[in-house]
C-alpha positions, -999 to 999 in steps of 0.1 A, spaced: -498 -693 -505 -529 -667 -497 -553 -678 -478 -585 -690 -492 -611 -657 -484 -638 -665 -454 -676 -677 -460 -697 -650 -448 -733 -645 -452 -758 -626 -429 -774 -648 -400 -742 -670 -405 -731 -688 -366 -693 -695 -362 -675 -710 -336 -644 -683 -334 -609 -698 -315 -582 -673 -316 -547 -680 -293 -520 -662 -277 -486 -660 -299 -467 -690 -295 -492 -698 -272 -485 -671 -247 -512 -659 -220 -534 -634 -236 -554 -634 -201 -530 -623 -169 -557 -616 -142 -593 -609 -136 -586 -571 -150 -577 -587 -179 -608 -608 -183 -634 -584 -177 -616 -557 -200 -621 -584 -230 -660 -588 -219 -665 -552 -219 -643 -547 -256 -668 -573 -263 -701 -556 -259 -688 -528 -270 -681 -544 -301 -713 -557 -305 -729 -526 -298 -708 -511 -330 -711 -543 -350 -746 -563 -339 -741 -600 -338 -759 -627 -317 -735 -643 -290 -747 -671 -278 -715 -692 -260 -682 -679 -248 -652 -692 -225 -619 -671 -218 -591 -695 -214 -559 -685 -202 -539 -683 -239 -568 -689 -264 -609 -681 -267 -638 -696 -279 -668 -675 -293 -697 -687 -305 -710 -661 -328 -737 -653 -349 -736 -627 -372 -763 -603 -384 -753 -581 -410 -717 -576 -403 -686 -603 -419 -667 -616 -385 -636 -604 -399 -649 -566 -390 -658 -577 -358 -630 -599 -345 -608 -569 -364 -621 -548 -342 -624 -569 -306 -589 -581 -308 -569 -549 -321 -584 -526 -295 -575 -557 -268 -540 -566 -282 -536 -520 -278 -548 -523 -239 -530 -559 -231 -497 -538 -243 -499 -505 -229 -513 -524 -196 -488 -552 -193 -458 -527 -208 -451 -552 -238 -448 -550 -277 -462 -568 -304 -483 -594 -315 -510 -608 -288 -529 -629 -312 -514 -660 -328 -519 -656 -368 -558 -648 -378 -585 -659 -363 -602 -694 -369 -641 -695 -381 -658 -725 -383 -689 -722 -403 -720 -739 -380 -746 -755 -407 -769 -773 -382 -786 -769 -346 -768 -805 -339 -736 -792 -344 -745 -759 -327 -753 -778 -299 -719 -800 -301 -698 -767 -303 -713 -753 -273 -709 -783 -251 -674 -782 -264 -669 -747 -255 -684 -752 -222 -667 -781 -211 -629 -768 -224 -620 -757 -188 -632 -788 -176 -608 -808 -204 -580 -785 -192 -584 -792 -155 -585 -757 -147 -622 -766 -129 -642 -801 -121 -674 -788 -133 -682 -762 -159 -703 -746 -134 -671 -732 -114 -657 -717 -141 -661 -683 -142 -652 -670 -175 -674 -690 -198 -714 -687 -206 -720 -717 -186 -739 -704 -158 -760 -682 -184 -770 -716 -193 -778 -734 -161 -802 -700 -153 -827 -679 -165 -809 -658 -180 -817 -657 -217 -783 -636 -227 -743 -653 -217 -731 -614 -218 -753 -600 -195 -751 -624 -170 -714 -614 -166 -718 -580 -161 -749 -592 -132 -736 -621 -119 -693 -628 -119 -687 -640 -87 -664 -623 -57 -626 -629 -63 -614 -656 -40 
């Protein structure tokens, strides 16, 4: 059975989940982590879009997107085929890195916006990887908890020292 075709309209805000294959890491290290942030601003340099939460979790991600004039399916297309080429040249494998397609669930109010980023935020916390969202590195969090108006750029000023 095909699958039914994706709601898409400009301005549109989706919380995007994508995981490994058969739930295998799609994250190994640090490199790893920061190679998918910068594959991500580089995609939204080529395809705008708003990105206003984020987490990296060991074998799946969480974006919350919002689209400007580009359908997600270009832009996740895009993100995770250029990924899934560096993740197997890097890591010397083969194959699929990403489960299936993608999954876009269409936001349709700021309540629910709201809900999907606490969700996002707190999913390390769910996991017990970290006590408090605050230590978890890989997520918008601590874009949040600053001044900082923009989750991405705080990466790029602000990940902390390996420990």
């Amino acid at each position: 059975m095909a699958r039914k075709p994706r709601i898409w309209f400009p301005g549109a805000t989706f919380h995007i989940t994508s995981r490994g294959n058969r739930r295998a890491s799609i994250f190994c290290d640090h490199d790893d982590r920061l190679m998918y942030l910068t594959l991500l601003e580089e995609t939204r340099v080529q395809y705008p879009f708003h990105l206003h939460a984020y987490c990296l979790i060991t074998n799946h991600i969480h974006l919350l997107l919002e689209t400007i004039d580009i359908p997600t399916k270009e832009i996740i297309k895009k993100l995770h085929s250029v990924y899934a080429i560096y993740f197997n040249k890097r890591h010397r494998t083969s194959g699929h890195l990403f489960q299936g397609c993608y999954h876009a669930e269409l936001i349709n109010d700021d309540t629910y916006l709201l809900e999907v980023s606490k969700y996002i935020h707190l999913n390390p916390v769910e996991a017990k990887m970290v006590i408090r969202p605050e230590s978890y590195r890989w997520s918008s969090y601590s874009a949040y908890i600053s001044s900082n108006s923009d989750p991405y750029d705080y990466i790029h000023l602000n990940v902390p020292p390996l420990t």
